[in-house]
N, C-alpha and C positions, 0 to 999 in steps of 0.2 A: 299455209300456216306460217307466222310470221310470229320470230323472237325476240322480238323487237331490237334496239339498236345494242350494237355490240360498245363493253366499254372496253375502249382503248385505252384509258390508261395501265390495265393491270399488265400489258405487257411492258409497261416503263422497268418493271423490273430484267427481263430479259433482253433488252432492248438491241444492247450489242451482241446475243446470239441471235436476234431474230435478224438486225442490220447485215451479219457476217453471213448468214441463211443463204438471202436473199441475192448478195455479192456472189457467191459461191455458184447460187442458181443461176446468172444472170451470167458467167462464168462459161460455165458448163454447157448451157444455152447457145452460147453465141460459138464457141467451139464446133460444137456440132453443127451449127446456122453453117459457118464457115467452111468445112468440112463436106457438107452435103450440098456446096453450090458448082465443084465443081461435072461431079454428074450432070448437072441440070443447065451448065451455065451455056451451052450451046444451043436449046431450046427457048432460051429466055432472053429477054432485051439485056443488054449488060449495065445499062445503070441499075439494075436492080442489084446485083453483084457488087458495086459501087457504094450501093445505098448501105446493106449488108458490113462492107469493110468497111464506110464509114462511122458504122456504130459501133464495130469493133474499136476500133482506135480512140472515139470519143471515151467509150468504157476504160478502156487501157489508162487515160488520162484521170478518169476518175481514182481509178486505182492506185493513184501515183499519189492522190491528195489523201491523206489519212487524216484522222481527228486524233485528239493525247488519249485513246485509249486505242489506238490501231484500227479503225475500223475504218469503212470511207467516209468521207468525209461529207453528209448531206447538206450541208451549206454550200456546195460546190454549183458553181451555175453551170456546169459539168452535166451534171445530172436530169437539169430540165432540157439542155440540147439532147440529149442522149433519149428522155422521156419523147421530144419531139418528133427527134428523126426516126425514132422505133415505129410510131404513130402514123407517119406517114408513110410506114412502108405496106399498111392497109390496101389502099384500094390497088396499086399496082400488081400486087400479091394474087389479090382473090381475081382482077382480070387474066393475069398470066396463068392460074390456075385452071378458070373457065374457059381459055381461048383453049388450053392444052385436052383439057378432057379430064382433068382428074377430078378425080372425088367419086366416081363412079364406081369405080373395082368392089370386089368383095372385103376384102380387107379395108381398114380405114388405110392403114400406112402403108400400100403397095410398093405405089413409086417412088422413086427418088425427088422428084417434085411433091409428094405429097408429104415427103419427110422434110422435104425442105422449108415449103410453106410452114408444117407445124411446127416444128423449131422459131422458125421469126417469126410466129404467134405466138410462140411461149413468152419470148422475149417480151413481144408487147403487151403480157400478161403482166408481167413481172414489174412493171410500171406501175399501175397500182399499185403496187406493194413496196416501192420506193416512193411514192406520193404518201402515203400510208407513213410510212419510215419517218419522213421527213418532219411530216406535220406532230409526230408523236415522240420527237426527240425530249430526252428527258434532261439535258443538258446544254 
């Protein structure tokens, strides 16, 4: 069942809580990404860990660039490197997860691997909704 297409402009109203949202998420996110690598970082190749603190710091740097109303800055080419390397931390992720065994347990989020994976899938969730952001800037 399909509701058709959503209109995006009626968040132009809110725009800078949804921007500050998504910052916050994307925040919070990579915290915990960071957080939960070193449990896991012995079991896994280390550029992935690499890959990981590279998006932190890319983020960090978006953070830095604000627009005149404090928010990040989406005009930032900050933010399509950021989109990028989030993207490409895909297929490394779901190998190191299936080379490891997880996804199997009863619970979804067992392991430490398995928290860690989700977390830098959130992340690359969360791209969308700065491609979103972007494209729907009301100023």
């Amino acid at each position: 069942m399909s509701e058709g297409e959503v209109d995006l402009s009626q968040i132009r109203g809110d725009w800078n809580f949804h921007i500050n949202y998504v910052n916050n998420a994307v925040n919070q996110t990579l915290k915990r990404a960071l957080s939960m690598w070193k449990p896991v970082a012995g079991d896994l190749d280390g550029s992935i860990g690499d890959a990981v603190q590279n998006l932190s710091s890319v983020w960090s740097k978006v953070n830095g660039d604000l627009d005149e109303k404090g928010s990040i800055n989406v005009k930032n080419p900050g933010i399509q490197e950021f989109i990028d390397a989030a993207r490409a931390t895909k297929d490394p992720l779901d190998a190191a997860e299936e080379k490891q065994g997880a996804g199997g347990s009863s619970s979804h989020y067992d392991t430490p691997l398995e928290q860690f994976t989700e977390a830098v899938r959130q992340v690359r969730g969360y791209c969308d909704d700065l491609e979103m952001m972007r494209e729907q800037r009301p100023y």
